[in-house]
C-alpha positions, 0 to 999 in steps of 0.5 A: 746868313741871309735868307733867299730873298735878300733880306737883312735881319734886324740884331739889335733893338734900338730901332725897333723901340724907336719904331714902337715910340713913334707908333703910339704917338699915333691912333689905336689901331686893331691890329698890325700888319708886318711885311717880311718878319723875317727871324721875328726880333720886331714880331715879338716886340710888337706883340707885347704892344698890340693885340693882333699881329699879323705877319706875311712872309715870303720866304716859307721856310722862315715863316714856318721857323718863325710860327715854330719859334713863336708857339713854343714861346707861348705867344699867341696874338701873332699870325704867320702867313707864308706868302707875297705880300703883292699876291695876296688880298689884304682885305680877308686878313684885316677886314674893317678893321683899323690897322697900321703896317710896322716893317722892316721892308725888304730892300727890292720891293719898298716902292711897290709896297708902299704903292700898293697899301696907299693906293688899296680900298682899305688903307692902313692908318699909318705906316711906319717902315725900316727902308732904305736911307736913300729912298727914305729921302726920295719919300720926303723929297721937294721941288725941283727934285720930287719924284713918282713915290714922293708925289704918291705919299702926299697926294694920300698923307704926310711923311717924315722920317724918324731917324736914320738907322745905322747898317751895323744894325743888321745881320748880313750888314748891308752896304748901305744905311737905312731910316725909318719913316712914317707915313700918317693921315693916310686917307683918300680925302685929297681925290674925293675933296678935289673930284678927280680920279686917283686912276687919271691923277697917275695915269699923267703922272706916270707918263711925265715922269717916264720921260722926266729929262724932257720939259713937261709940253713934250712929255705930256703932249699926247694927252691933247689934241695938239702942242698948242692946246697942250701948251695953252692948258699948261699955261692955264695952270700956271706952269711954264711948258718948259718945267720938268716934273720933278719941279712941280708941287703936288698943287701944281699937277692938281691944277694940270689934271683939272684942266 
């Protein structure tokens, strides 16, 4: 049955041990932070694995089964908290500690999550997440066909996907297969060692994408005082104004937002 978000549940353990396999090829961390557990099959598992679980569940009344499930099983390490992900502070629940995020995502909110714990104070070390086979591939895209989320993951880490996870997998089976994918290194050494703000880095970056059919000089135009300039500061960099930005490497905005 699914629950009232949509999600799917994992029914077999295949890829949660790929996922732990590839968690231990990665620093220790204090604790673990999973999104949407759902009826709990990666839960469990990562609590034979890790010494602090912490669990966030939208859905109330699967976090209050799944609190029931785990205390008459006697496993202690794991905290369930009822709540959106996206409403709730983080940094009461992980303080400085060293913490990764391990999660079967559910489908709707995969680009906002991984957002959010990117661009957050307090970064996890790792990530590594059960999504969608299509964004999986959106994640690890390159030139001429990068995208907002791609561009987002380099400028703070390196991602690669794992494998692919067949959609027989999961219960109610979904039309489409999944991956996992990990997102390591994360750290915000990219904007400190370059000296420029994370805030104006997206900031043209979001506006060029908004508009990601046009060539680049339309696109971003407003950021200047006329086309001219604009096209002049674009040339600067070593693009051509007619690019779109689906064709620019991480390096090649670096260079446009420096000039």
């Amino acid at each position: 049955m699914r629950n009232l978000l949509g999600q799917h549940f994992l029914k077999t353990l295949v890829p949660v041990e790929l996922m732990l396999k590839s968690a231990k090829e990665e620093p220790a961390v204090d604790l673990v932070l999973e999104v949407g557990p759902g009826k709990g099959m990666l839960t469990r598992e990562l609590a034979k694995n890790f010494s602090k679980i912490v669990a966030i569940e939208k859905d109330r009344r699967l976090a209050e089964e799944l609190k029931r499930n785990l205390e008459i099983e006697k496993i202690r390490n794991c905290e369930i908290i009822a709540d959106d992900i996206l409403q709730t502070d983080i940094e009461p629940l992980v303080g400085r500690k060293k913490y990764a995020v391990i999660a079967n995502i559910p489908y709707y909110l995969t680009s906002r999550l991984i957002r959010t714990f990117l661009e957050t104070d307090h970064q996890p070390s790792y990530m590594i997440l059960m999504v969608q086979q299509e964004v999986a591939e959106r994640i690890i895209a390159k030139p001429p066909h990068l995208n907002l989320l791609a561009l987002s993951v380099q400028a703070y880490g390196g991602a690669k996907i794992i494998c692919l996870v067949s959609k027989k997998n999961f219960a109610p089976q979904p039309k489409v297969d999944s991956a996992i994918i990990k997102i390591s290194g994360i750290s915000k050494d990219f904007f400190a060692k370059n000296k420029i703000s994370e805030k104006e880095f997206f900031k043209i970056l979001k506006t060029a994408f908004s508009q990601k059919r046009k060539q680049l000089i339309n696109s971003i135009e407003k950021f200047y005082d006329s086309k001219k300039t604009a096209s002049a500061q674009i040339k600067k960099a070593g693009i051509s104004p007619t690019s779109r930005p689906q064709e620019l490497t991480l390096t090649h905005w670096l260079k446009l937002v420096k000039a």
